[in-house]
N, C-alpha and C positions, 0 to 999 in steps of 0.2 A: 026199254029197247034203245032210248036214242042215249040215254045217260051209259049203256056198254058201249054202242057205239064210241061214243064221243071219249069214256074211258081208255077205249083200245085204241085210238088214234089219240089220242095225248101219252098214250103211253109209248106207242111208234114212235112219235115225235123225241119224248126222253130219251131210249133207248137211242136212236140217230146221234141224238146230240152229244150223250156222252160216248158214244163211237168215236164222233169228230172230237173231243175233248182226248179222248185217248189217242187216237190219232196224228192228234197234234202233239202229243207228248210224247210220242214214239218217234214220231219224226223229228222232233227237234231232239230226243234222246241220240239218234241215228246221224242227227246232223254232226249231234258234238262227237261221235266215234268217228268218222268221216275224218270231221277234220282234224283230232286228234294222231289218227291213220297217214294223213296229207303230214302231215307238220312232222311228224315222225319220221316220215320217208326222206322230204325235203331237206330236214335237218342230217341224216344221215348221206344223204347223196351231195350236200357240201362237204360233210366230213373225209366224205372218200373220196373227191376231187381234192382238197387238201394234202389226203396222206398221196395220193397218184402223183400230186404236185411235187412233196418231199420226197417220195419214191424217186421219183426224176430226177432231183437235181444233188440228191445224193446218188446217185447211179452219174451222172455227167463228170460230177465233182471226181469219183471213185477213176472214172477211163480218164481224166484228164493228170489227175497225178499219176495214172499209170503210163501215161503217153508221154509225159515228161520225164519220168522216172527213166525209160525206156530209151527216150530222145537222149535223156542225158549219160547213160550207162553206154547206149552207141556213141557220141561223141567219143569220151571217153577210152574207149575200144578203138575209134578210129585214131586217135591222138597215139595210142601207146602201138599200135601197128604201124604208123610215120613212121613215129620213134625207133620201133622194128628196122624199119626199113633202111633209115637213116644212118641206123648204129651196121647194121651189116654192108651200107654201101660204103662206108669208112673206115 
């Protein structure tokens, strides 16, 4: 009787342990997906502040030669309407 006893609680005890042994190995399996998951995400949400970054400053670059282009094509237009004006005022 005492040697099953003592059988069956050493045997509880194994069983416990290698739970916590597995345990630990799933959690630290779990850990390394985590931060596999973290690192992934973070590396890609620099990437997209980056391309948002170039996004931008090629969109500013884009309206500023347009605004020049525009400023200068008016000048332009105002010069040869002077000139309009000047040549029929004479």
């Amino acid at each position: 009787m005492v040697n099953r006893i003592m059988m069956r609680q050493r045997f509880k005890q194994w069983v416990g342990s290698t739970e916590y042994i597995l345990n630990i190995a799933e959690g630290a399996a779990r850990g390394h997906k985590l931060m596999e998951k973290r690192r992934l995400r973070n590396n890609f949400m620099r990437y997209l502040a980056k391309v948002k970054e170039l996004r931008r400053l090629e969109h500013i670059n884009k309206r500023v030669a347009w605004f020049s282009d525009t400023r200068s094509s008016t000048a332009t237009n105002d010069v040869f309407q002077s000139w309009r004006l000047f040549v029929k005022q004479n």
